[in-house]
C-alpha positions in Angstrom: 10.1 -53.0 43.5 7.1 -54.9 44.5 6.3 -58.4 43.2 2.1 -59.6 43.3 1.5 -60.4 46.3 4.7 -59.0 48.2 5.5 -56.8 50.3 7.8 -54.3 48.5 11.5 -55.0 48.7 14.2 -52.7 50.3 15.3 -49.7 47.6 18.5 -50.1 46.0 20.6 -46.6 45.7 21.8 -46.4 41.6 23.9 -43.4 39.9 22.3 -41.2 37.7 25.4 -40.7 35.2 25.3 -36.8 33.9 23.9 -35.8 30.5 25.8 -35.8 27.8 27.8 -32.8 26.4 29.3 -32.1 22.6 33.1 -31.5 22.5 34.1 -28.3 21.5 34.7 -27.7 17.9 38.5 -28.0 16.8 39.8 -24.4 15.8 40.9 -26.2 12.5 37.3 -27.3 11.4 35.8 -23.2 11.3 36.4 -21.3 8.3 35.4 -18.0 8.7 34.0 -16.1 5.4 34.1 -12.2 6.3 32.4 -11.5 3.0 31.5 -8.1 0.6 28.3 -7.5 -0.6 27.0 -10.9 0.4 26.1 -12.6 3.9 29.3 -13.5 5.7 29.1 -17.1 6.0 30.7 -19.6 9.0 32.0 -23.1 7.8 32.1 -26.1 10.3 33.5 -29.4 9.0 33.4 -33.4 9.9 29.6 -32.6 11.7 27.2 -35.5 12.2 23.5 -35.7 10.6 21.5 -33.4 13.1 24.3 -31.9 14.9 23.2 -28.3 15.5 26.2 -25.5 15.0 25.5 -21.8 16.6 27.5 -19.1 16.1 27.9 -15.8 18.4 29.2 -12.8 18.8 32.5 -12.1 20.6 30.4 -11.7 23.7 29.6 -15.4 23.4 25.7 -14.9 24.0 24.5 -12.6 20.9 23.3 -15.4 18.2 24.3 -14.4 15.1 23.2 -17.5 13.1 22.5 -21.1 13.4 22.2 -24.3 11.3 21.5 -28.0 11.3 23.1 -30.7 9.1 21.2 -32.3 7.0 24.0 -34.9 6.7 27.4 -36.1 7.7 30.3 -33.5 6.2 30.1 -29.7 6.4 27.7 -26.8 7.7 27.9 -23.6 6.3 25.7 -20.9 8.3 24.9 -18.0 6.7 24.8 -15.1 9.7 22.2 -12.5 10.1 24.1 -9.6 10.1 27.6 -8.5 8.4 30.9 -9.7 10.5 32.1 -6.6 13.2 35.1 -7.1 15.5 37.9 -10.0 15.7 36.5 -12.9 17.1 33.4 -15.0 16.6 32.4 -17.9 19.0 31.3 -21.2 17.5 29.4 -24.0 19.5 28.2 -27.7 18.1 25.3 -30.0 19.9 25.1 -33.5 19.0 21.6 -35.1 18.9 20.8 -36.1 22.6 23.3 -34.4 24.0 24.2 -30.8 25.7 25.4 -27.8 23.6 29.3 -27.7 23.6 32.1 -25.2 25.1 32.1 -22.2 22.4 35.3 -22.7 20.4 37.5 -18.6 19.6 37.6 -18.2 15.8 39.2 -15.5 14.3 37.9 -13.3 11.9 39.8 -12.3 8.7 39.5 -8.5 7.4 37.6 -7.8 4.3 39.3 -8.4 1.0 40.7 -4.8 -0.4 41.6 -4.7 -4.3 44.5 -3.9 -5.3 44.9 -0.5 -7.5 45.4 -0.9 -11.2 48.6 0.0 -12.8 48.9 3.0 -14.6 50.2 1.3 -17.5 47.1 -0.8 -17.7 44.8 1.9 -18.4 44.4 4.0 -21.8 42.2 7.0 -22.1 40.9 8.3 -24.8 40.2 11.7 -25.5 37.8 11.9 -28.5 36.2 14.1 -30.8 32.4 13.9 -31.9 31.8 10.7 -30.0 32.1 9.4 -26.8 35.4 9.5 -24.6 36.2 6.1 -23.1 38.8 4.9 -20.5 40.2 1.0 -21.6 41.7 -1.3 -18.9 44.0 -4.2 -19.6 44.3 -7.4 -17.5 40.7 -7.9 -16.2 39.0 -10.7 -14.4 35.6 -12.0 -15.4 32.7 -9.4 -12.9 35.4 -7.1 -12.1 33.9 -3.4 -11.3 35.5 -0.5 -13.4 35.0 2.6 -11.9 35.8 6.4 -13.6 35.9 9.5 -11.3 36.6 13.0 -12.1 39.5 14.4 -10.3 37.7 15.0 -6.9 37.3 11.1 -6.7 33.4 11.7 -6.0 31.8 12.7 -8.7 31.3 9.3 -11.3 32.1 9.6 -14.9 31.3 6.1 -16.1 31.5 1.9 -14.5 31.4 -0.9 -16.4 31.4 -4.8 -15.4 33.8 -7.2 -17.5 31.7 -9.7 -18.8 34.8 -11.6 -19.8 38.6 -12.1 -18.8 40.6 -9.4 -20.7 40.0 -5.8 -21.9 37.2 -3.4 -20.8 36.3 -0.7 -22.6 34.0 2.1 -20.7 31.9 5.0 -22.2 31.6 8.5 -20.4 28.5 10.0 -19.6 30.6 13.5 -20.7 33.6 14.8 -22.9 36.5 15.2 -20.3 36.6 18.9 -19.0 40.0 18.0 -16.6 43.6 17.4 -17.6 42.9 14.0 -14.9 40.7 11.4 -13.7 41.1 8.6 -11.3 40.3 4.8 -11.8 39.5 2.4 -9.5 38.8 -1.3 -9.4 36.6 -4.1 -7.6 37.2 -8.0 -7.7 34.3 -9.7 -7.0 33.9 -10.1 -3.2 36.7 -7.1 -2.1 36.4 -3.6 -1.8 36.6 -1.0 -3.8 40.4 -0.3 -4.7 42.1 3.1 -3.9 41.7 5.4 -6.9 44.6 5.8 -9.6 45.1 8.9 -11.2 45.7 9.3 -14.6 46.6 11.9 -17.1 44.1 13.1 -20.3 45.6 14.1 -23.3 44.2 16.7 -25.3 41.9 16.4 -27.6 43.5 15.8 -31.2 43.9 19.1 -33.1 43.8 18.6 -37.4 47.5 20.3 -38.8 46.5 22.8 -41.6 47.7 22.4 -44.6 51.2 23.9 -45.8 
């Protein structure tokens, strides 16, 4: 330092204390949505306004999404690609400071369906007018699905609009003595495929 009209004064030596770095996200704060159909999402909670979260790959250096909050709570990122292997690595950075220590998360398999019961499901076999397949026990945007006995080749799907009963319309008369039925909650897989039997069509007595 130099005053006016001095000569300059002997230099003082003073630490230079280190940036500042974010913890590590707690384990307990990630949710981890491995998702169907829709971008798989990663939830960090108890952030700060402007705290940035990033989210990588296993590998720890392939981004797969990033967000900023907009205020104090929870983050959810929405990622750029679907979910593949295990583990994901999760970092946070506080305004003004250095990017955390990526925190392990584990991630969850995809929800699977479960198979409808047997007893659930009534075909009908009909005469002049369309066949149908009824199912029992629905939830509200469950997926109803009607194969042929090759479980390939689609007969009919239909969406339940409403909690309850579905009834589906075939785009053909059954040709098979069995189909198979399957089932889709909203964001799970496609269930494995039940087999069912089809009665034959209804034959008129004559007369005695």
């Amino acid at each position: 330092m130099t005053n006016a009209n001095s000569k300059e004064s002997p230099v003082t030596e003073a630490e230079v204390a280190a940036e500042a770095t974010t913890p590590a996200p707690a384990v307990g704060t990630i949710t981890v949505a491995n998702n169907v159909g829709i971008a798989d999402t990663v939830t960090v909670k108890d952030l700060a306004i402007k705290d940035v979260v990033k989210v990588y790959a296993e590998d720890g250096k392939t981004l797969l999404g990033s967000a900023v909050a907009l205020k104090a709570g929870d983050v959810i990122v929405s990622l750029k690609a679907q979910l593949t292997g295990d583990k994901v690595q999760v970092s946070v950075m506080n305004a003004n400071s250095l990017e955390s220590e990526k925190t392990e998360a584990t991630i969850v398999a995809e929800k699977e369906t479960a198979a409808p019961e047997v007893n659930t499901i009534t075909v009908a076999n009909n005469v002049g007018i369309a066949d149908t397949v009824t199912l029992t026990g629905l939830a509200l945007k469950d997926t109803v699905k009607i194969y042929k006995v090759d479980g390939i080749t689609l007969l009919g799907t239909a969406v339940a609009s409403k909690e309850g009963e579905l009834v589906i319309s075939l785009k053909q008369q059954f040709v098979e003595s069995t189909i198979k039925v399957s089932l889709t909650n909203t964001n799970s897989n496609e269930s494995e495929k039940v087999e069912v039997t089809v009665e034959k069509e209804a034959v008129t007595q004559l007369p005695e």
